[in-house]
N, C-alpha and C positions, 0 to 999 in steps of 0.2 A: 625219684630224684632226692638227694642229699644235699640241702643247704648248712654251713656252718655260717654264721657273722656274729663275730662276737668282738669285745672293745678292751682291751687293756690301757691302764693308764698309769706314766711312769713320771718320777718328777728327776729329770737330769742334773746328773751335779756336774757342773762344766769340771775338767782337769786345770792342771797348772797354766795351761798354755793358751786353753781357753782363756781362763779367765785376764790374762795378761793380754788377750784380742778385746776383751771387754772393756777394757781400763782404756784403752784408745777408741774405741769406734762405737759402743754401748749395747752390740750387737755382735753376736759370735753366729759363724757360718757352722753347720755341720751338714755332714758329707751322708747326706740320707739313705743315700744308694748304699752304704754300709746296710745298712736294716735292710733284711732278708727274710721271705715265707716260703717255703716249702714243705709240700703234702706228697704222703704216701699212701696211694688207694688202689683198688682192685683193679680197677679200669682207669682210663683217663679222666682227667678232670678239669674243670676254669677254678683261677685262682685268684685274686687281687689281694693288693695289699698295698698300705697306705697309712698315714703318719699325720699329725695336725696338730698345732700348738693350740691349746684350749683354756691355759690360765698361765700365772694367777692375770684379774680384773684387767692388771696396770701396766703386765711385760708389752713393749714394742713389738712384739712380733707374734701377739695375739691372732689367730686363725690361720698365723702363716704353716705353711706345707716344704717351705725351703728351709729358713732360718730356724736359727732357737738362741733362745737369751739363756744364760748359764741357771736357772732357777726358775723357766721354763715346765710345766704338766704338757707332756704328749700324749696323744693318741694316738693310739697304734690298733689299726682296723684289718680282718683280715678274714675276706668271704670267700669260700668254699663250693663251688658247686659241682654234682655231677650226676649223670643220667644214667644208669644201669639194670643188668635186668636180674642181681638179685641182693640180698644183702650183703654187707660190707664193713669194715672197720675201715676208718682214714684216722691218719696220724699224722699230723702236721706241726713243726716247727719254727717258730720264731726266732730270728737271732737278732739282735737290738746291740747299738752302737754303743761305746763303751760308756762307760760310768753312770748307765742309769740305775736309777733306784726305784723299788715299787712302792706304787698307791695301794696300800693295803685295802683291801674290800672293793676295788676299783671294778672289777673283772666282769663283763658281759660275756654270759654265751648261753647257745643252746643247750635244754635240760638234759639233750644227750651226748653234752661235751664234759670230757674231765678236764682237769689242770694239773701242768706241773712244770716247775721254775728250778732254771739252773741257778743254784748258787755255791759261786767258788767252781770248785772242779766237779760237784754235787748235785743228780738231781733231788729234788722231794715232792713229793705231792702232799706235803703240808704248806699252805700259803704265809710266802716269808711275813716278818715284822714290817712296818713300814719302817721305807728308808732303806732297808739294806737291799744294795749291789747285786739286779739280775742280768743276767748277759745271756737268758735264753729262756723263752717258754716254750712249753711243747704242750701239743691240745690229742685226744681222742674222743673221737665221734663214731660212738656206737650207732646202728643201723637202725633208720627212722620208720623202719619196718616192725618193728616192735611196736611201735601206736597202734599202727593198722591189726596186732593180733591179738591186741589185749593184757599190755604186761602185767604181771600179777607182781602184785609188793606184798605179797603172803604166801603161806603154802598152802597148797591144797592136797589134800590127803586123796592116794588115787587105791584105797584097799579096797578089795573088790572088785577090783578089775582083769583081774587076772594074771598073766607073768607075762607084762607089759614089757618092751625094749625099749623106747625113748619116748618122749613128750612131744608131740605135734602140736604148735597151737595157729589154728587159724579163725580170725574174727574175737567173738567170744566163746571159744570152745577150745577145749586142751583134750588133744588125741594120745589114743595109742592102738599102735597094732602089737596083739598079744603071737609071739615068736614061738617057734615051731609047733604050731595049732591048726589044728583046720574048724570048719563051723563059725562062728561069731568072736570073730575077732578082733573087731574094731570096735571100742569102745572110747565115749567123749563125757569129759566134764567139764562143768559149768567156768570159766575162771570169775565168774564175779559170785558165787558162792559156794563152788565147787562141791555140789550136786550135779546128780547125771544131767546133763543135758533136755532140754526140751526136745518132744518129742522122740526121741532116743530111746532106746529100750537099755533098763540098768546090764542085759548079759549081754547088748553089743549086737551088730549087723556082721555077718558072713560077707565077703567079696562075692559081686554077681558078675558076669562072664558076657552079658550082654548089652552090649548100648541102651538105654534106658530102659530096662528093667533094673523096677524096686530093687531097695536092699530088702533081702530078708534074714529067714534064722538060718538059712540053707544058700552053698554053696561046692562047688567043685574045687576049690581050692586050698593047698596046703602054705603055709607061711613059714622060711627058712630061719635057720637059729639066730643069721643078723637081718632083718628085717627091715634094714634102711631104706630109708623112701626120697621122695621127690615131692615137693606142695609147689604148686601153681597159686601163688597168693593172687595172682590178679583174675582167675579164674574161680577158683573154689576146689579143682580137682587134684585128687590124690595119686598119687603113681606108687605101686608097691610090686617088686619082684615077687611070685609066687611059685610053688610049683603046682604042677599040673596034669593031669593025663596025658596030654597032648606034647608033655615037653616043657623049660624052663618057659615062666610066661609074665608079663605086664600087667597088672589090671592097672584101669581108671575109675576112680569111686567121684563122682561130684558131691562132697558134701554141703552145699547149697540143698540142693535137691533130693540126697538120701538116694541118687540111683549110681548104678554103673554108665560109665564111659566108655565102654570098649574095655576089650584084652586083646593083646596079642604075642604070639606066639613068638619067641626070639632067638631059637635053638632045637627048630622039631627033632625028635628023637633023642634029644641029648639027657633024659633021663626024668622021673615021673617022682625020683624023694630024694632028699637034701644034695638035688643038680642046680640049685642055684642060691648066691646069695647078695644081697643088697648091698651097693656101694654108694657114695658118698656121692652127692650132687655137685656141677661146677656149670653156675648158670642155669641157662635152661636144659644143660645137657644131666641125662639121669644116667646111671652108669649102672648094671649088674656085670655078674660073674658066674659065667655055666659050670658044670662040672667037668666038661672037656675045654675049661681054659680060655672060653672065648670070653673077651670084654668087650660086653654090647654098649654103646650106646643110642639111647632113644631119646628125640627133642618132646620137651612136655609142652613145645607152644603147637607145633605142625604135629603132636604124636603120629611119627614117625621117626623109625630105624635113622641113625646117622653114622653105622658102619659095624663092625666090629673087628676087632685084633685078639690073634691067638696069642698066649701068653702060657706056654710049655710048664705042667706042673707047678701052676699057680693055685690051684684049687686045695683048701683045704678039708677035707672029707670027715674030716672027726667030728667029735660034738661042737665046737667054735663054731667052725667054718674061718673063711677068710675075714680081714679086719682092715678095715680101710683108712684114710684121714687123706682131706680135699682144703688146701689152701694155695693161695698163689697161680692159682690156675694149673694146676695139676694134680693129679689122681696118685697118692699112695697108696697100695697096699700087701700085705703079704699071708703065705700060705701058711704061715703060724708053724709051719716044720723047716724053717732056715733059710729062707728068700724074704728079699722087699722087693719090688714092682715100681716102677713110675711109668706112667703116661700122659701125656700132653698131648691136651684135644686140638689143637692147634696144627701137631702134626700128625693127630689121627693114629701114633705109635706111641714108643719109647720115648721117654724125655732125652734131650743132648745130654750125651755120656754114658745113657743106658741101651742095654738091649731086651729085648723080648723073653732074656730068661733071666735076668733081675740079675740082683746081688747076694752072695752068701753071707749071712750075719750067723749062724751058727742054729741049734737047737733050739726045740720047745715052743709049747704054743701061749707066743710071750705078747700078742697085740699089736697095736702099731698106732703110735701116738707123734702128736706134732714136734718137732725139733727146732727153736725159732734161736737168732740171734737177741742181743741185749736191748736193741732198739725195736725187737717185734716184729724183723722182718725176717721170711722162712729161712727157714737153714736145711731143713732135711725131712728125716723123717727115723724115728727111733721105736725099738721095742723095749717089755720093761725088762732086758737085760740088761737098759745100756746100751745095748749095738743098734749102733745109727749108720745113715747112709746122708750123704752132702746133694742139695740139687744136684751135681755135676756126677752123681754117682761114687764118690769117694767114702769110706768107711772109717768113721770116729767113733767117739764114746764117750758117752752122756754125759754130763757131772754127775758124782754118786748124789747129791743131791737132788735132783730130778728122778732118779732111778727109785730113790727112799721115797718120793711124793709118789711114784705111781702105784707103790709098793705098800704106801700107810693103807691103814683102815680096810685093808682088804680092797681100795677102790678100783674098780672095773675086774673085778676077779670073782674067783672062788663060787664056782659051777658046783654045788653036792657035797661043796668042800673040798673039792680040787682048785689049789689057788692055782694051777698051772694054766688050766686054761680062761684065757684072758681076751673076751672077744667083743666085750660093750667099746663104743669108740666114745674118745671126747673129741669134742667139735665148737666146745664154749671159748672161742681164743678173744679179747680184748686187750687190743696194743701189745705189749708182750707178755700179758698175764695169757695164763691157759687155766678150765675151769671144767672139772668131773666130778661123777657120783655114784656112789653105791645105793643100796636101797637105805640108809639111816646117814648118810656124810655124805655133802660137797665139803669140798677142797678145791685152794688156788694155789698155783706156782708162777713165779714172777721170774723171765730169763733174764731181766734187768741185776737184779742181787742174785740170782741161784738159791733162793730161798721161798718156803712155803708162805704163803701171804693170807691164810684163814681158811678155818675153817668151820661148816655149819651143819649146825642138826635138824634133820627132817623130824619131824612130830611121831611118838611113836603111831605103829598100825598101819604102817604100810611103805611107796616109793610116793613120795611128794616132789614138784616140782618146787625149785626155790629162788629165789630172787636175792643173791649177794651182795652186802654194799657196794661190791666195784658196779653195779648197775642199776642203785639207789646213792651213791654218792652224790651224782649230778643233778639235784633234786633240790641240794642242800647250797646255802649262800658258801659262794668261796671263799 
């Protein structure tokens, strides 16, 4: 569950018209039902919102909820709730009746809400002067599932661990499964001093194949070039596509317990090395991709199968593999040799306007990254040539802008020194920033400006996990 309540406080400057209502009756009426909250979240949500005259001492309309005297302090309150089953951004908007002004340093919210105030035709996420004219605030609330796993507000240096594919973190522990390996490939550190792990062995636990048997050094199992997983935060178990003797396969690692969960089988026969590889989670649904094209998905609560769709020379078979990107409740992904993919689990196929054998974007194995509009909500889904595709299936193109962010620092590239193939995914989206890394650089890009919005250096000696002020900002007094 996701609570926001937080308090803005504005001091009104009545208009011309007001204030000549003032000069007769000493009490000006304003039309409250102007004042507007709306929020954009994953799922559905409860929302209220609500207004209250709170100063100064001596105005007549002191606590009133209807009225307001022209030099009048309002408060404007506006609580958020919603129940879902995995994390989320919400972005929610305020719009405030005309000619208020803000209370500088007024601002209540949760430490994982940002701020940002319209002024003029402008937004900023620097907080005005007092007194100057806002006619809209807009709030983000990063997912309060970050408590529950230990946010790090430092890096942790992960050398040593192998040729790691992304950061897990559950509890106090930051995972990784080391990609196309077999033998002990899961290795954890500490996030609160990022040291191996308690009890943890520094070369890491093998995938075990059986319901509670231990982890040990040894395994049947091979790990594909994208490696993406599934976490059950409220469980402790890990879901990671594998391959297998037996055919594309599932394990369950319970890291609570350091044992297997189960595997199972998702594709018998469909091939024993690089026939499958890891897609992106949406919910409790975990998504891979076989080598004959089928998109499994499997539920991490009931682990169990929840279908699959063939999706016709989808598979990309080179050193990549496929590359996926999961927002909005739908599955992107493409073969990295000139198709995107969309799927919606909702109708168990193709998204509206696609079909089962995607879209052509042309050449090259260029990734497949988010494509969002100005205010943070999806727009598509893009590679880093630029060649995009629209929810609806329609084919745009990037701002070069965007194209030069995926393209700087070498980030998400350059396999041996082939920058062509490009198969790490980002998945850091907050509001309408989006947020990646290479082994020595993160980087942000904001679809707001169409501009790079920072960037940071990991420590040298290795891939460290980092913590950007867009996600130490809200920390700090607004």
């Amino acid at each position: 569950m996701a609570d926001s309540n937080w308090q803005i406080w504005q001091r009104l400057r009545a208009p011309a018209w007001a204030r000549g209502l003032l000069a007769a009756s000493a009490v000006g009426v304003l039309a409250w039902a102007v004042a507007q909250s709306q929020v954009t979240s994953a799922i559905g949500s409860f929302l209220e919102y609500g207004g209250q005259v709170i100063g100064p001492s001596g105005t007549p309309t002191l606590g009133s909820t209807n009225d307001v005297n022209g030099s009048d302090i309002v408060r404007w309150t506006s609580y958020f709730n919603s129940r879902i089953e995995s994390p989320f951004e919400a972005v929610g908007t305020v719009t405030l009746p005309a000619n208020h002004t803000w209370a500088a340093g007024s601002a209540l919210r949760p430490a994982n809400t940002t701020l940002e105030w319209k002024v003029g035709p402008t937004w900023t996420a620097t907080e005005p002067a007092n007194g100057t004219v806002v006619s809209e605030v807009r709030w983000v609330m990063s997912s309060k599932f970050k408590g529950a796993t230990s946010t790090v507000s430092k890096a942790v240096n992960f050398s040593g661990t192998g040729d790691g594919f992304r950061i897990i973190p559950y509890g106090d522990g930051l995972y990784v499964v080391n990609h196309h390996s077999s033998g002990t490939v899961l290795k954890c550190r500490s996030a609160v001093d990022g040291q191996t792990c308690p009890n943890w062995p520094a070369n890491g636990f093998a995938f075990a194949a059986n319901a509670g048997t231990a982890l040990n050094s040894n395994g049947p199992f091979r790990t594909p070039n994208v490696p993406l997983e599934a976490m059950n935060q409220s469980t402790g178990e890990l879901f990671v596509g594998v391959d297998s003797p037996n055919g594309p396969t599932i394990v369950c690692t319970d890291l609570n317990k350091r044992a297997s969960c189960g595997s199972w089988v998702v594709d018998p026969g469909g091939g024993t090395w690089n026939a499958i590889t890891g897609m992106s989670a949406i919910g409790k649904f975990y998504y891979v991709l076989t080598l004959r094209g089928n998109l499994v998905c499997f539920d991490i609560d009931t682990r169990q199968s929840c279908g699959s769709t063939n999706y016709p020379s989808s598979y990309d078979t080179g050193y990549g593999g496929p590359t996926s990107v999961a927002y909005s409740d739908r599955l992107f992904f493409s073969n990295n040799t000139g198709k995107i993919f969309c799927h919606d689990p909702a109708r168990a196929g193709p998204c509206v306007g696609w079909s089962t054998n995607g879209v052509g974007v042309g050449g090259g194995r260029l990734g497949l990254y988010p494509f969002m509009n100005a205010n943070g909500t999806p727009r598509g889904a893009c590679n880093a040539g630029g060649d995009c595709v629209t929810l609806d299936g329609q084919r745009v193109t990037a701002p070069q802008s965007y194209t030069s962010f995926i393209a700087s620092y070498g980030l998400f590239s350059s396999v041996f020194g082939q920058a062509s193939y490009q198969f790490h995914n980002m998945a850091g989206i907050v509001g309408s920033k989006v947020y990646g890394a290479n082994s020595t650089t993160a980087a942000c890009y904001d679809f707001a400006t169409q501009t790079m919005c920072g960037t940071w250096a990991s420590p040298v000696g290795g891939c460290s996990t980092l913590t950007p002020p867009a996600w130490t900002r809200s920390g700090r007094a607004a």
